[in-house]
C-alpha positions, 0 to 999 in steps of 0.5 A, spaced: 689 661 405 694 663 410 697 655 409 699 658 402 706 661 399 707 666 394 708 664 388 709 670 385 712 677 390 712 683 387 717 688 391 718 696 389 716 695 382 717 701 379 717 704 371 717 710 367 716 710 360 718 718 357 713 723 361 710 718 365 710 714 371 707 708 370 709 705 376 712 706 383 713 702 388 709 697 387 709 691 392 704 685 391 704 677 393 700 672 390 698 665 393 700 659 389 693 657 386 690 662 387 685 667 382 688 674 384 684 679 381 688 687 379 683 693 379 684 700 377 682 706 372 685 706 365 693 708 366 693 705 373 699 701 371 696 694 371 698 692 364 705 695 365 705 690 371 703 684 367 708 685 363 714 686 366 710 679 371 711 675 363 717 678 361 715 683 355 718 689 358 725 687 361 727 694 364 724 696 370 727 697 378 726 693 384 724 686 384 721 681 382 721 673 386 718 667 384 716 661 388 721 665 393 728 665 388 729 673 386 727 672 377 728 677 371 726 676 365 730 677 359 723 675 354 717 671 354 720 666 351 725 666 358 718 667 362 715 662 358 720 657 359 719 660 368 711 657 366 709 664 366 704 665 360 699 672 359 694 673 355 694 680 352 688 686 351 691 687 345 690 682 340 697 679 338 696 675 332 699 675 325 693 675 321 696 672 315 698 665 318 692 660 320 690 659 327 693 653 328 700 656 326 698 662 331 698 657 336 704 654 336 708 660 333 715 659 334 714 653 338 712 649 332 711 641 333 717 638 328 716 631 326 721 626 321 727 629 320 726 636 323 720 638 318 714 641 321 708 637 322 702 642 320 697 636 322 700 634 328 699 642 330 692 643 327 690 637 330 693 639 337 690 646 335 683 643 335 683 640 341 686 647 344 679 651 340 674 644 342 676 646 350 674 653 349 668 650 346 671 654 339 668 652 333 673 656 328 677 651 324 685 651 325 686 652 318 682 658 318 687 665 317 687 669 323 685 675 319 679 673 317 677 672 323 673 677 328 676 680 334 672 675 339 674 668 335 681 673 335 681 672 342 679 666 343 685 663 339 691 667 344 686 665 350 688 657 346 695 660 344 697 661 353 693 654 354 697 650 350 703 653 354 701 650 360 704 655 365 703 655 372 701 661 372 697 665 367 696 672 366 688 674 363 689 682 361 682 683 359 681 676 357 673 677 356 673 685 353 671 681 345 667 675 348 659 676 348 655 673 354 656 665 353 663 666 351 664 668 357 661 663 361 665 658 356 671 662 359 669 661 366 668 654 365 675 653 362 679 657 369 675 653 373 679 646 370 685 650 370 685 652 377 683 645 378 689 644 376 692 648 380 694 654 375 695 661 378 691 666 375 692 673 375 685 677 372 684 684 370 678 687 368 673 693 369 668 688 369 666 687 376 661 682 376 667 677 373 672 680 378 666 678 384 665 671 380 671 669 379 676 672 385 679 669 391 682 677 392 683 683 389 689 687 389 687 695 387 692 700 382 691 707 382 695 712 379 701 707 378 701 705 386 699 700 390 692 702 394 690 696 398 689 688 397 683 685 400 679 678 400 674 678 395 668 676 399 670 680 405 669 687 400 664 691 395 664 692 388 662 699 390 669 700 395 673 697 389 670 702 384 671 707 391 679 705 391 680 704 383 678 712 382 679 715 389 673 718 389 665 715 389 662 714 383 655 717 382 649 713 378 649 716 370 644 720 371 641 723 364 636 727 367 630 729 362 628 724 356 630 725 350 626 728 345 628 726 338 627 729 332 628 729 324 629 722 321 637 723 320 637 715 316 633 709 313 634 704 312 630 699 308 631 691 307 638 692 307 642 684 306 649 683 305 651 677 302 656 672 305 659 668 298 662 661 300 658 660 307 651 656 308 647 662 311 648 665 303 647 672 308 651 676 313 645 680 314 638 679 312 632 684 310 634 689 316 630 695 317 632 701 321 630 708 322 634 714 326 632 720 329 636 727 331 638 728 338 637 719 339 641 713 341 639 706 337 642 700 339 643 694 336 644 688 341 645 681 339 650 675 340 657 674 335 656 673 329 649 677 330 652 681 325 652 688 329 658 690 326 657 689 319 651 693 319 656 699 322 660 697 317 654 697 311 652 704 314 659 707 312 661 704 305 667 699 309 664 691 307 668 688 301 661 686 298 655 690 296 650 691 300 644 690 297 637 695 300 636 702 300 640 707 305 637 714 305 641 720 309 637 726 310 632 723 305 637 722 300 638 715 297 646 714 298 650 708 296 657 708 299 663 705 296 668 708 300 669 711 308 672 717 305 664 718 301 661 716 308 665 721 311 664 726 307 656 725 307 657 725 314 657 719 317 663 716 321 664 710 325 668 709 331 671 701 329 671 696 335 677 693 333 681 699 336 689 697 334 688 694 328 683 698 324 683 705 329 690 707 331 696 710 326 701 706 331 707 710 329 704 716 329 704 721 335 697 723 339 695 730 336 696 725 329 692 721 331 686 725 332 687 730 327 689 725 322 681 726 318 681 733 318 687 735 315 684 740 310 681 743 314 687 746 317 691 750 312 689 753 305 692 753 298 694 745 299 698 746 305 697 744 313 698 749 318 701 745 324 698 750 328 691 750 327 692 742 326 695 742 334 689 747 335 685 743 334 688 737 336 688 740 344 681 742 344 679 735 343 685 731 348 682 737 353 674 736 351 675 729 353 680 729 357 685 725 355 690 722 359 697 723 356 703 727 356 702 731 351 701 731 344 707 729 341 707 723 346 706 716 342 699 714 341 701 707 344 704 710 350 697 711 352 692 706 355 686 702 352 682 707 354 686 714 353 687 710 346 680 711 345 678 717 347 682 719 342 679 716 336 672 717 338 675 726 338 678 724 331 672 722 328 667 729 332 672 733 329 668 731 322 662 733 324 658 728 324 651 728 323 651 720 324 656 717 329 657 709 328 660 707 335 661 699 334 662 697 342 666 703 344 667 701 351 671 695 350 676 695 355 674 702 358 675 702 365 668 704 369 670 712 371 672 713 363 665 709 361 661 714 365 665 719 361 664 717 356 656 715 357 655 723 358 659 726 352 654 721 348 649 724 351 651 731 351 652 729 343 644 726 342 641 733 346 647 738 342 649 741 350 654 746 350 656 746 343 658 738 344 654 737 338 658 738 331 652 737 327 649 744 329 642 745 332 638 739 334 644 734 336 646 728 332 644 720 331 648 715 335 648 708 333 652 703 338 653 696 338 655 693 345 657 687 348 654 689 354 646 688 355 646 694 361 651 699 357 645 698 352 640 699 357 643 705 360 645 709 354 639 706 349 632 710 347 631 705 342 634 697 342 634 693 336 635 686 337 640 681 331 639 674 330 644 671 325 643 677 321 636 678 322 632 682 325 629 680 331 625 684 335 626 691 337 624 695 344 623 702 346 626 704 353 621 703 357 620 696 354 627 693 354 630 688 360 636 685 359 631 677 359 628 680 353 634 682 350 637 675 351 631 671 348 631 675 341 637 674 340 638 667 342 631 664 339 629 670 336 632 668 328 630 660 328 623 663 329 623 669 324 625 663 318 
């Protein structure tokens, strides 16, 4: 690749946000045409990187030079115009507008007289989403949609401007296994066009797969860039941490205990649609001191039956939820919550984060009564409180009157997962609670479910004999990892279900993927 020019050199970047040096000096070249991978933890910088490339953060030292020529952006409607575009980790959408008016927000097409042509936009649209292999309707309301149809109208959106250099930030952390590969398919018809990409994610089997070279962050600082083929995914983790990573090791099996809940033929109506349901006769028990979980494709329906579990759908569920041996029927989070179920969403910026509030707020915003008396809060206690979570799992933040924004996905994280253990669950729902978690934070977080399941060193709020977890996970080895029990999901319908020993990720793939054609 040394015939190549760089189309993009980045010299001496540097950015500070209030208490946080999220950039220092950081000096990179990207090849035209090439896939340029940009690794490291949650905090590394990478994020703060790509927006400064696209033109969303507009106030930073040193210098940026395209195709040679020194360039700074004044907006992304200004990188944008240059032939920059970036796909964002965090959904950017306005949910009220169809998928095609998100598509073309703010370059919308205009026909006779100036008017906005909705046909000629929902026709280019659907050709954008048929690319993609996307069946969602260009009309359809961004809102209605779930995050991987979410993502995969900015991935559209970033398509239709047809740069020449195309910014992936987590493109695929929404997206089940075959949306993925349609993903793959779609960067090989752009790099065939000649489109330089720049591709972060935690995931290394995507980095190895798609990559000419990878360039490592740690700590807001350049580590090290080299070319794919000539490294390991174990020196780039090495690199990424600064440190090994050793293997999640959870020693002794888990001995679960008492039923904790039960659910019997539990369906959930889908009025307007074919199917008639979204979930179908599902029926479940978990244990004290276990982790179940749910695996299936999109649309599987893993997150309605969370969603069902915690009173959260706008239908009524029909079938029979026992919490503790007690018939419950939940027609609010907030009698969930207080039965002792709670539900970390996968969704984190739109149905996890209070965005205007600071960190401490954030975590203690579901335990506010328990820090005062008489009606009144205690800021003390209320911070308290707060800090043991942050420093329990180790949240990276400049403290807790930092804006929770200011964190990374992964911190963000860390802290709503904190939020909901300080209501002492007895049930912890964990809908894909990884998703743009980097691998270090993953094992973190691995460890402190187990110790949740086994009540370790006063890990579990519920008391003696740990509490239940449920997770659902767009990863087939995260599941196997962590899972005593896995059931599958197939268009709503339970389809096969595996103990620890029996589960492999072929047998997983086939009950999700055959499994409900064969169950009807």
């Amino acid at each position: 690749m040394t015939d190549k020019h760089p189309i993009i050199s980045i010299r001496g970047i540097s950015k500070a946000f209030p208490g946080v040096q999220a950039l220092s000096e950081v000096t990179i070249d990207v090849e035209a045409g090439e896939l340029h991978a940009i690794c490291g933890e949650n905090g590394a910088g990478k994020s703060t990187l790509m927006k400064i490339l696209s033109g969303v953060l507009t106030d930073y030292e040193g210098e940026l030079l395209l195709a040679g020529k020194p360039i700074r952006f004044a907006g992304t409607r200004d990188a944008e115009a240059a032939g920059v575009s970036i796909i964002h980790q965090e959904l950017n959408l306005v949910e009220q507008l169809s998928a095609a008016a998100n598509i073309f927000l703010g370059r919308e097409i205009r026909g006779w007289l100036g008017f906005r042509d909705d046909r000629a936009m929902e026709e280019a649209a659907g050709r954008l989403l048929r690319e993609l292999e996307c069946d969602v309707s260009p009309r359809a309301l961004a809102g209605s949609l779930r995050v991987g149809d979410q993502q995969l109208i900015e991935i559209a959106k970033a398509l239709s401007l047809q740069s020449d250099i195309l910014i992936m930030d987590e493109p695929t952390s929404a997206l089940t296994e075959s949306e993925v590969s349609r993903l793959y398919r779609v960067i090989e018809r752009l790099r065939k066009r000649g489109v330089t990409i720049l591709y972060i994610s935690h995931k290394m089997d995507e980095v190895f797969h798609l990559s000419d070279r990878i360039t490592v962050l740690r700590d807001g600082r350049w580590v090290k860039t080299l070319d794919t083929k000539a490294t390991t995914a174990r020196e780039i983790t090495h690199l990424m941490v600064g440190r090994e990573i050793e293997a999640v090791n959870f020693g002794t099996a888990r001995q679960p205990g008492e039923v904790l809940l039960r659910v019997e033929n539990l369906s959930l109506p889908w009025p307007g649609h074919a199917r008639g349901w979204r979930l179908k006769d599902v029926s479940l028990e978990l244990r004290r001191g276990e982790v179940l979980g749910i695996a299936g494709l999109m649309g599987a329906g893993r997150t309605e039956l969370l969603e069902c579990l915690f009173g959260a759908t706008t239908e009524r569920p029909t079938g029979r939820i026992e919490l503790l041996g007690q018939t419950v029927n939940f027609r609010h989070p907030r009698e969930a919550c207080r039965a002792g179920i709670a539900l970390v969403t996968e969704d984190r910026k739109r149905l996890g984060l209070f965005a205007a509030m600071n960190v401490g707020e954030n975590v203690s915003i579901c335990t506010l009564d328990q820090t005062g008396a008489a009606g009144f809060i205690s800021r003390a206690s209320e911070w308290r409180a707060a800090a043991e979570t942050v420093n329990r799992l180790a949240v990276k933040t400049a403290g807790l009157s930092a804006a929770i924004t200011s964190l990374s996905g992964g911190n963000q994280q860390k802290c709503i997962i904190g939020r909901w253990l300080q209501t002492r669950p007895q049930v912890l729902l964990l809908d894909d609670p990884t998703r743009g978690v980097d691998v270090g934070a993953k094992a973190e977080l691995y460890r402190l479910i187990d110790g949740l399941v086994r009540d370790e060193a006063g890990l579990s709020p519920a008391g003696t004999g740990g509490i239940g977890v449920i997770m659902t996970s767009s990863e087939l080895p995260e599941l196997l990892t962590n899972c005593d029990r896995i059931l599958v999901l197939s268009e709503g319908r339970l389809t096969a279900s595996f103990s620890r020993a029996e589960a492999t990720e072929q047998k997983i793939m086939e009950a999700a993927t055959i499994g409900a054609r064969l169950a009807g």
